[in-house]
C-alpha positions as CSV (number, residue, x, y, z in Angstrom):
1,X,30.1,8.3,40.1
2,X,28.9,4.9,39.4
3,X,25.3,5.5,38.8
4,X,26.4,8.5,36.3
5,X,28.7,6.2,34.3
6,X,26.0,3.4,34.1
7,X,23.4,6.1,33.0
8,X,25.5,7.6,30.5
9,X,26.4,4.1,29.3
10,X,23.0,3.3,28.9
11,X,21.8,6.5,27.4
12,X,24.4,5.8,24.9
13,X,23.3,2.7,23.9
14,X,19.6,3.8,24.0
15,X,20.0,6.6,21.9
16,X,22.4,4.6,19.5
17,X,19.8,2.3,18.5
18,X,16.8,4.3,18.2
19,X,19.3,6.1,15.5
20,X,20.7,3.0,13.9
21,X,17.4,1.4,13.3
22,X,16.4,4.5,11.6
23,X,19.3,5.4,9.5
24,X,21.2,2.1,9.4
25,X,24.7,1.1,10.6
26,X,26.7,2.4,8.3
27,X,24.7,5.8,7.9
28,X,25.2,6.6,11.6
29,X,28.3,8.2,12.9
30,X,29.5,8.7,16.3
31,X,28.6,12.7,16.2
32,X,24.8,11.6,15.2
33,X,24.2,9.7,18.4
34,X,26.2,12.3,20.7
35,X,24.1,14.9,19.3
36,X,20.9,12.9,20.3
37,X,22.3,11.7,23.7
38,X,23.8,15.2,24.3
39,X,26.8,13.7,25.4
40,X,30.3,14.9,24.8
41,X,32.7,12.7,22.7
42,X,35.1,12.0,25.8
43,X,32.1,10.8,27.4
44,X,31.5,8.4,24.3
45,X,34.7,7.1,24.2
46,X,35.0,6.6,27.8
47,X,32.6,4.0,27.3
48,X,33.2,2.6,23.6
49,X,36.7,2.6,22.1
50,X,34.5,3.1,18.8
51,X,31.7,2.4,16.9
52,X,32.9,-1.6,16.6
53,X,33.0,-1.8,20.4
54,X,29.7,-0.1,20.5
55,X,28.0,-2.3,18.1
56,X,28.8,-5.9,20.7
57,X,27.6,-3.6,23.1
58,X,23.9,-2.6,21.4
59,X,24.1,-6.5,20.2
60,X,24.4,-8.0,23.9
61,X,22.4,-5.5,25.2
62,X,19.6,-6.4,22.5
63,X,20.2,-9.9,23.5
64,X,20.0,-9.7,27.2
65,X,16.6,-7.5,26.7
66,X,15.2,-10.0,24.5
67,X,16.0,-12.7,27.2
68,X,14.7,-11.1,29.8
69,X,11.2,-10.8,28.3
70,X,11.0,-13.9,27.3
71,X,11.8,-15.5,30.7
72,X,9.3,-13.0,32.2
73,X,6.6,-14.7,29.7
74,X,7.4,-18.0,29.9
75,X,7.1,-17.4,33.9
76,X,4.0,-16.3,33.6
77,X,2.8,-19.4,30.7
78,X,4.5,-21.8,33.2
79,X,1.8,-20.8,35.9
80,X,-1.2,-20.9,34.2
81,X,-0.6,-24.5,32.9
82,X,1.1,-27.0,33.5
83,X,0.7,-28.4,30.2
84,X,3.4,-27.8,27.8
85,X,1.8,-27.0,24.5
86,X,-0.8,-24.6,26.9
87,X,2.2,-23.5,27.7
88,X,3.9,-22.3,25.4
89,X,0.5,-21.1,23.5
90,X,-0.4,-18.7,26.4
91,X,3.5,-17.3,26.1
92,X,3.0,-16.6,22.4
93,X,-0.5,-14.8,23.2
94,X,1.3,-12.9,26.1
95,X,3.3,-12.1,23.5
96,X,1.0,-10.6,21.1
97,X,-1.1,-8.6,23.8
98,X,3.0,-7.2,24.4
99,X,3.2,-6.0,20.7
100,X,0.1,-4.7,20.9
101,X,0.5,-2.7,23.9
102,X,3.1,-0.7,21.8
103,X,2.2,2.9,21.0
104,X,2.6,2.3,17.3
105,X,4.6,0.1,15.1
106,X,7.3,-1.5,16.2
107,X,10.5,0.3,15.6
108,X,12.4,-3.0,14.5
109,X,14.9,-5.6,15.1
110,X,18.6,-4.9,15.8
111,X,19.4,-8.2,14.9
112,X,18.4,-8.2,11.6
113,X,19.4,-4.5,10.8
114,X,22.9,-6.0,11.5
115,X,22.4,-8.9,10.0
116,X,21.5,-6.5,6.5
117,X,24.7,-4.8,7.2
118,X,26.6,-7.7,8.4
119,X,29.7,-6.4,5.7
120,X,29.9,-3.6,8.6
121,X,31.3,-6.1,11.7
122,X,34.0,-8.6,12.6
123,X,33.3,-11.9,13.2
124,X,32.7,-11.5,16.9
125,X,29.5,-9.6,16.4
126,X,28.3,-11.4,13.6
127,X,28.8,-14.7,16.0
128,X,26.6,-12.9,18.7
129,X,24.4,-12.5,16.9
130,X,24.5,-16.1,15.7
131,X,24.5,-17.3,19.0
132,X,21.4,-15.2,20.0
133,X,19.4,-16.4,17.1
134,X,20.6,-20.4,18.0
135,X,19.1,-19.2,21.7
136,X,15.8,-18.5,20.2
137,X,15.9,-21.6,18.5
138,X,16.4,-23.6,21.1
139,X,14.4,-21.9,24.1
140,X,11.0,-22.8,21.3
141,X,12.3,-25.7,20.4
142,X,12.6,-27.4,23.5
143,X,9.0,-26.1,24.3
144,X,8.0,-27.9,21.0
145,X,9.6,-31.3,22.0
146,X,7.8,-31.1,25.4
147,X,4.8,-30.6,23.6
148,X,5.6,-33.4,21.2
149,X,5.4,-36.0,23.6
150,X,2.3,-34.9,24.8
151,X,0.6,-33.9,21.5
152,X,1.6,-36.3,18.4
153,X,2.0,-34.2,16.0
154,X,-0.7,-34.2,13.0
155,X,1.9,-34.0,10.5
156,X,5.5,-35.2,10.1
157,X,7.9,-31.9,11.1
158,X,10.9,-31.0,12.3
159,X,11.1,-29.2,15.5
160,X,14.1,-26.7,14.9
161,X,12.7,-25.6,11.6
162,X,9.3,-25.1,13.3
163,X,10.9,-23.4,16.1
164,X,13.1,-21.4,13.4
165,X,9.5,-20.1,12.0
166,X,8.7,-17.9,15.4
167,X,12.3,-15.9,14.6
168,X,10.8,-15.8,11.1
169,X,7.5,-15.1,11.9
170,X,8.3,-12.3,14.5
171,X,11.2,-10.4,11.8
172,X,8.4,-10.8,9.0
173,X,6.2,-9.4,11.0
174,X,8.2,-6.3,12.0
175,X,9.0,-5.5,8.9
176,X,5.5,-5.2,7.4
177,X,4.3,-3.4,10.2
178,X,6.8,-1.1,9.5
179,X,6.4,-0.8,5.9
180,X,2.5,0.0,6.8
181,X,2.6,1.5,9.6
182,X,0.1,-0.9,11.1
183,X,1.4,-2.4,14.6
184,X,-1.3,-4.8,14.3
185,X,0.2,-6.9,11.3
186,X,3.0,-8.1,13.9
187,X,0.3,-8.8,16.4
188,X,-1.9,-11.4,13.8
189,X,1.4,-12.7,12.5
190,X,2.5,-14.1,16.6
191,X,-1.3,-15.0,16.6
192,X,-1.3,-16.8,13.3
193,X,2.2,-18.7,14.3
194,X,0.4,-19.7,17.4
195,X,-2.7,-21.1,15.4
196,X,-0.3,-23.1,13.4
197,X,1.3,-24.9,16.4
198,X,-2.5,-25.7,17.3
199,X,-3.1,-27.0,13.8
200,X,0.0,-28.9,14.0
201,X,-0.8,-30.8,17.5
202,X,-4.4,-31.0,16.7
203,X,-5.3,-28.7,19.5
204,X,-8.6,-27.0,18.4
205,X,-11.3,-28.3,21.0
């Protein structure tokens, strides 16, 4: 009984994205995603008591799965080097040989679909998805002040706002590879971010 809830749960919120990030937010209704998860609506709402619940749930789910891959990188930058700007240059390449492993463009970012339609959700999903964003700031950031004492930078910046450019630089990226249907405009975006952090620490021998 378990494993069925947790599978219909899941489906739910699988299906529910793939929709969302197609037709929006606000142009999805409950019927569209039970129709593609060929699920009942007692099965829906034994899970979600609505579409509200089931947007924290797609944005902690988002979350956790964003997490997860970015631990799994940084495990395997942190044993390759054991210098921190190698570091956290080999997790941004893992990265890019990730995005390019995809079977075509990327099918965008939850997080700033939502963030578009942010008119569409109480303040406790609109603070997730703050709080994610602050997460991604700080797990680069903190990468970037290891490196700092390392590496002088060449050039007077700021750490958060440099670390704020990977969020940009990723979401940027997304977007024009969705708008040309070219998953490799993500790809040299990650790989042009991570010539910039070389530029900056004057890391091109």
């Amino acid at each position: 009984m378990t494993t069925r809830s947790n599978s219909s749960h899941d489906r739910i919120l699988e299906v529910a994205q793939s929709v969302i990030l197609q037709k929006g937010f606000a142009g999805t209704s409950i019927d569209d995603i039970l129709e593609k998860a060929a699920i009942t609506k007692g099965g829906f709402f034994y899970h979600f008591s609505g579409k509200s619940d089931l947007a924290k749930a797609l944005v902690n789910n988002y979350l956790d799965g964003d997490k997860a891959i970015f631990k799994n990188l940084f495990t395997q930058a942190d044993a390759l080097s054991e210098d921190p700007l190698h570091q956290l240059l080999i997790f941004l390449k893992l990265f890019a040989d990730l995005m390019s492993d995809l079977a075509e463009a990327h099918p965008g970012c939850l997080v700033a679909g939502f963030t578009y339609e942010s008119q569409q959700f109480d303040d406790e999903v609109r603070n997730l998805i703050k709080s994610g964003v602050l997460s991604w700031r700080k797990m680069i950031a903190e990468r970037l002040e290891a490196a700092k004492e390392k590496y002088p930078a060449v050039c007077e910046i700021d750490t958060e706002t440099l670390a704020d450019m990977f969020t940009t630089t990723i979401e940027g990226g997304i977007i024009l590879s969705r708008i040309f249907q070219d998953k490799t405009i993500l790809v040299k975006q990650v790989l042009a971010y991570r010539t910039h952090l070389r530029l900056v620490f004057g890391d091109l021998g």
